[in-house]
C-alpha positions, 0 to 999 in steps of 0.5 A: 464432477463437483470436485473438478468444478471446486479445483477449475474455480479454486485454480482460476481465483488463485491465479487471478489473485497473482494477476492482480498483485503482478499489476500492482507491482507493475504500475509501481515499476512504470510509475518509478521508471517514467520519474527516474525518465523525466529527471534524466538518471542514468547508472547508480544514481537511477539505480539508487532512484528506482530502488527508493521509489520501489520500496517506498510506501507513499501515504495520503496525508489522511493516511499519515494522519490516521496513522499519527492519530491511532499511534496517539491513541495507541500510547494512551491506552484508549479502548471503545468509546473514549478510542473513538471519541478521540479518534474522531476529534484527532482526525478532525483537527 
């Protein structure tokens, strides 16, 4: 009985688990496709539009500045505190 208890949960997270990355990947698509729309693309041009826009990662500007600051940090070697220390004026500035 515990075994069959432990397969159903086990079977329902991993599909809930693909649900929730198909949806991602959905949104993406309709956010991609509703742009291609909007700007009137048709054959290649809307291919090479959605094909961009799909594979792209858009980062926030904290994202992008969080990503600049720990590549920074990253090249000075910089560990524990004085990581830190930097990190927190890096991203204040």
């Amino acid at each position: 009985m515990k075994k069959t208890l432990i397969l159903f949960i086990l079977v329902t997270l991993l599909s809930s688990g693909t649900a929730l990355a198909l949806t991602a990947q959905q949104e993406k698509m309709t956010a991609c496709n509703g742009d291609a729309s909007a700007q009137s693309l048709k054959g290649q041009a809307r291919k090479d539009f959605m094909k961009s826009c799909l594979s792209a990662s858009h980062l926030t500007p904290q994202q992008e500045k969080m990503k600049t600051c720990n590549q920074e940090a990253s090249q000075q070697a910089l560990k524990g505190d004085a990581r830190k220390s930097f990190m927190k004026t890096c991203l204040s500035s």
